[in-house]
C-alpha positions in Angstrom: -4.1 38.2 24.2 -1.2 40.3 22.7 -1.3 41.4 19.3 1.7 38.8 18.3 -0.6 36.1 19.8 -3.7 37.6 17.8 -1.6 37.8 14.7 -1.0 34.1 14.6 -4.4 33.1 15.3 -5.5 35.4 12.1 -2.8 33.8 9.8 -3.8 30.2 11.4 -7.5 31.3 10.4 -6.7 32.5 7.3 -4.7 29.3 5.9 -7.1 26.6 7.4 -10.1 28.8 5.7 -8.2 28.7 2.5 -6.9 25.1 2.7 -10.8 23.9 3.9 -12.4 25.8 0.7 -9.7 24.1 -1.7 -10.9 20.5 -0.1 -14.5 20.9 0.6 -15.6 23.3 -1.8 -18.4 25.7 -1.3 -20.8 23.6 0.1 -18.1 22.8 2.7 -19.2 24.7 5.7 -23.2 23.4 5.2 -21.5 19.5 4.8 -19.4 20.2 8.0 -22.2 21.3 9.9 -24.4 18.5 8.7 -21.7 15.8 9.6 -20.5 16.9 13.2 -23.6 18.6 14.1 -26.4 16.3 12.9 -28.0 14.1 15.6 -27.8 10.4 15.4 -25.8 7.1 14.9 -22.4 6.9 13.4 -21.2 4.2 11.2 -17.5 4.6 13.4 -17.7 5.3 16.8 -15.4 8.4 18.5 -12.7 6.0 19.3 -12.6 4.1 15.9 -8.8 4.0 14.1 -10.8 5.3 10.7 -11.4 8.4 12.6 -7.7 8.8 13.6 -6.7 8.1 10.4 -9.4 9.7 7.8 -9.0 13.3 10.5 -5.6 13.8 9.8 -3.3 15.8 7.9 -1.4 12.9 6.5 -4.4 12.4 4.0 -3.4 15.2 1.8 0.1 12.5 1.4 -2.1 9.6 1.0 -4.5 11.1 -1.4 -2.0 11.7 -4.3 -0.2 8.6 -3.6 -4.0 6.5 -3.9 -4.6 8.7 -7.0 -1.0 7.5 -8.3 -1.3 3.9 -7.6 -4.7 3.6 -8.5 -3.7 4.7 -12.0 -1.9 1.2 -12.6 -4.9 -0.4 -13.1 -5.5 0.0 -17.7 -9.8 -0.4 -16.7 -9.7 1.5 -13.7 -7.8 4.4 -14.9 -9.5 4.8 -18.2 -13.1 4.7 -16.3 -11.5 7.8 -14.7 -9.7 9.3 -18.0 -13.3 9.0 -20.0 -15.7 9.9 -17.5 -14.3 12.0 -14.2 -13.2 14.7 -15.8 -9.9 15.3 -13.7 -8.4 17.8 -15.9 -11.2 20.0 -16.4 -12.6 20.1 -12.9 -9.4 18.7 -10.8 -11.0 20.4 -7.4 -14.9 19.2 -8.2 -13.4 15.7 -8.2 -11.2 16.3 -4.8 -14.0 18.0 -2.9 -16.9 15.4 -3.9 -14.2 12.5 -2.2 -13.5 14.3 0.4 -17.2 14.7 1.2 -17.5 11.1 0.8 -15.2 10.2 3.3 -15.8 12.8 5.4 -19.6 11.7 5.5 -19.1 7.9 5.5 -16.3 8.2 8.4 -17.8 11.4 10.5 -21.4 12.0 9.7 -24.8 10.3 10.5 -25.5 7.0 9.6 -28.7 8.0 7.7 -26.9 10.4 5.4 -23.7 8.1 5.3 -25.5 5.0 3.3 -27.2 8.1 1.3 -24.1 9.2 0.1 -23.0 5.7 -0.7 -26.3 5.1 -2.5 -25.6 7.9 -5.1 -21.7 7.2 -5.3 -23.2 3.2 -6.3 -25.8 5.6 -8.9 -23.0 6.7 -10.5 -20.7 4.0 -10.8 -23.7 2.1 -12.7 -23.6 4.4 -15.7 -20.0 4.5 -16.4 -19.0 2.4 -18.6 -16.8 1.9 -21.8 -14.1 0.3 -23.7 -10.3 0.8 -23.8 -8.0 1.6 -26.5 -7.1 -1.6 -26.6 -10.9 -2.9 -27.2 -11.4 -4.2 -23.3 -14.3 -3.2 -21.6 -15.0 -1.9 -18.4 -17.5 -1.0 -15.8 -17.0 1.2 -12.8 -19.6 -1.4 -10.5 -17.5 -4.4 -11.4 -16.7 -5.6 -7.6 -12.9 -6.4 -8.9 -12.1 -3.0 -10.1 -13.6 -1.4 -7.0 -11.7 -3.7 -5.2 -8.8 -2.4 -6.5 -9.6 1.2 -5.9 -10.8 0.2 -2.6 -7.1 -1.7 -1.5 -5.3 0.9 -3.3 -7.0 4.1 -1.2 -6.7 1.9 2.5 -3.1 0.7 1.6 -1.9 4.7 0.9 -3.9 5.9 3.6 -2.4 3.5 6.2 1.3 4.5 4.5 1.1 7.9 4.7 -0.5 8.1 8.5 2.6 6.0 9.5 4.9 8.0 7.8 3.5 11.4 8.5 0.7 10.8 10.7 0.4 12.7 14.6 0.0 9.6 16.0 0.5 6.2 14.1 -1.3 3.5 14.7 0.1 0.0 16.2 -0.1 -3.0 14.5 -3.7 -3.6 15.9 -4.8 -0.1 15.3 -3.8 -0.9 11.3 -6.1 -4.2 11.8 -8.5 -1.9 12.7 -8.8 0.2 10.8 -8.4 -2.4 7.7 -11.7 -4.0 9.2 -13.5 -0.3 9.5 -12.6 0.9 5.9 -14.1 -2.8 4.8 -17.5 -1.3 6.3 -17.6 1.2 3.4 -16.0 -1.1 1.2 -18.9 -3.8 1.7 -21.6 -0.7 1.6 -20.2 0.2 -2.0 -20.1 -3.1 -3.6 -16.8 -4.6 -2.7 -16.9 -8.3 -2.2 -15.0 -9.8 0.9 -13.3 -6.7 1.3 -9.7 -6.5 3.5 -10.1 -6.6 7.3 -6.3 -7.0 8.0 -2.8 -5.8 7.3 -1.8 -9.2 6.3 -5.1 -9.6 3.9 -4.5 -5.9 2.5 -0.4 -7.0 1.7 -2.5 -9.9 0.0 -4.9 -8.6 -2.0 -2.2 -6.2 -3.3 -0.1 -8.6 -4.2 -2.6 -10.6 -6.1 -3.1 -7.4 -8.4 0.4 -6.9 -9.2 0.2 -9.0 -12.8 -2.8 -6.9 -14.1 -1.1 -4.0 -13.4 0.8 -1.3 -16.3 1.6 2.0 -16.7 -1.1 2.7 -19.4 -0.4 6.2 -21.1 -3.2 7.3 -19.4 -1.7 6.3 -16.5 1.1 8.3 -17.3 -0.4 11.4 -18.3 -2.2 11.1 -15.0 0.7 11.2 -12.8 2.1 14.4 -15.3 -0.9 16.3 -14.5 -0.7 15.0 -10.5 2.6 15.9 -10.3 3.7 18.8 -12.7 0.6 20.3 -13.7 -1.8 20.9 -10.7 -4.0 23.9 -11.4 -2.7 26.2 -8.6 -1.9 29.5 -8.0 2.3 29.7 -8.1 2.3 30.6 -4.3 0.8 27.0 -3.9 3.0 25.7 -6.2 6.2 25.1 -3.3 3.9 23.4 -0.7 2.3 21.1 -3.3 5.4 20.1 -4.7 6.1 18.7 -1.0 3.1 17.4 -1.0 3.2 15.3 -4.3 7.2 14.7 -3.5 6.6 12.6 -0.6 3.6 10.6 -2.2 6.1 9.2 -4.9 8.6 8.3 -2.3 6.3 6.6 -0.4 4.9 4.5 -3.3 6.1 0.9 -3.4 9.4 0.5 -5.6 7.0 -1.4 -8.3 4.8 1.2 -8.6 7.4 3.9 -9.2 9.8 1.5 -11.7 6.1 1.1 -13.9 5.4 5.1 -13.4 8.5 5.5 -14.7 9.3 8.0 -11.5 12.9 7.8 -10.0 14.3 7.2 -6.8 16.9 9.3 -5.5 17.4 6.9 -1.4 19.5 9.8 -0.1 17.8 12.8 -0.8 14.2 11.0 0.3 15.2 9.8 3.6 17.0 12.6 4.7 15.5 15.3 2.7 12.2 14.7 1.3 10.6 13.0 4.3 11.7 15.5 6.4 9.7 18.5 4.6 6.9 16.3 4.5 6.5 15.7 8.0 7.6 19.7 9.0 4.3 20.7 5.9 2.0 18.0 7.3 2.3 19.7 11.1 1.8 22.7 9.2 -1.0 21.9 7.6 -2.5 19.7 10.6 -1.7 23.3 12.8 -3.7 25.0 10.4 -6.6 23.3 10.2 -7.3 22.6 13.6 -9.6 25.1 15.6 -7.9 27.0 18.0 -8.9 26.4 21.8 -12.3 28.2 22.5 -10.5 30.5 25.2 -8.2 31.5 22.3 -10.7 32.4 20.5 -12.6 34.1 22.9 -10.0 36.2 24.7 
């Protein structure tokens, strides 16, 4: 191997180290061991669509936009204002999500209903009332539908948009119907198993849904105000770019985020796809020759 070829293995190294510590925290290396390596039955077999779609680069896309149209919901987002603390510990909240669907799509079957037990734990004790005197509960099966329809429906958008290899219309179905697996296991009732039941079951939420100011000082904090070092600043502004333009118009009219058609097609998406193969280069292990040359 010649020293160029070395030299771009260590920068490849060094970014996907950096970029798994931000996601996974520091229990990241034990979890990853424990989900790939741990003997046992999987919830989703090696060929499942929730594997092509939960392994890919295109989540770090999908994850802001489910964080931003989650926020419509007034009960949803002030269960996560009041009790997740997303300001004070941002990364604490990314890494225990990623874990989760790391371990519910990836990891043992035994450990996979584990971590969904404690998640359910959880979602028992929060609890509260808005400003506006309604009350809410985090294990209500409509609000975690929500959360639920709102996390598959940016996940699907952002794999098609920036995604290695986008799934066909089946492969959508499919994976719909996998993601309902967890779903069910968290409490969701009659969960999504289609495209056509997902476009549904969005639609049907569309009149209980408003920009809250929570909601809106949610998406300032997403979007202008991430707690990163200014040399992470450029790639995450890519990042959180592409997840407004990939919201539905609705969503960005009651975020109050504008649309600029030229400059997103031609622009925006572009970066986002040229980051995303970035990001997907980095964090992908180098063939073992490679390594061992």
């Amino acid at each position: 191997m010649n020293v160029s070829s070395r030299g771009l293995l260590g920068l490849r190294e060094r970014v996907g180290s950096s970029l798994f510590h931000r996601v996974a925290g520091p229990q990241g290396p034990v979890n990853r061991a424990r989900i790939h390596g741990a003997p046992g039955p999987r919830w989703f077999g090696p060929d499942r669509p929730i594997r092509t779609v939960h392994g890919d680069a295109s989540m770090f896309i999908g994850g802001l936009r489910a964080l931003l149209l989650q926020s419509l919901h007034p009960l949803a987002m002030a269960a996560v204002a009041a009790h997740s603390g997303y300001r004070g510990d941002p990364w604490g909240r990314l890494q225990r999500t990623s874990t989760f669907l790391a371990m519910t799509t990836f990891g043992p079957a035994a450990d996979a209903q584990l971590t969904v037990d404690r998640v359910r734990e959880v979602h028992e004790s929060v609890a509260g009332t808005t400003a506006t005197g309604e009350k809410y509960h985090a294990a209500d099966p409509h609000l975690l539908a929500w959360v639920h329809i709102a996390e598959v429906d940016s996940f699907l958008c952002a794999h098609r948009l920036y995604g290695a290899r986008p799934l066909d219309a089946a492969g959508r179905d499919a994976y719909i119907a996998d993601a309902a697996r967890v779903a069910t296991a968290l409490g969701v009732l009659d969960p999504p198993r289609s495209q056509a039941e997902l476009d549904d079951r969005l639609a049907a939420y569309l009149p209980e849904l408003r920009a809250s100011q929570e909601a809106r000082e949610a998406a300032r904090f997403i979007l202008l105000h991430p707690p990163l070092p200014w040399v992470a600043r450029l790639p995450y502004a890519v990042l959180a770019l592409n997840a407004v333009a990939s919201l539905p118009p609705w969503a960005r009219r009651r975020l109050g985020l504008a649309r600029v058609p030229g400059i997103e097609n031609r622009f925006v998406r572009l970066t986002g796809r040229a980051l995303t193969a970035a990001i997907r280069w980095a964090m992908t292990p180098p063939p073992a020759s490679s390594r061992t040359d």
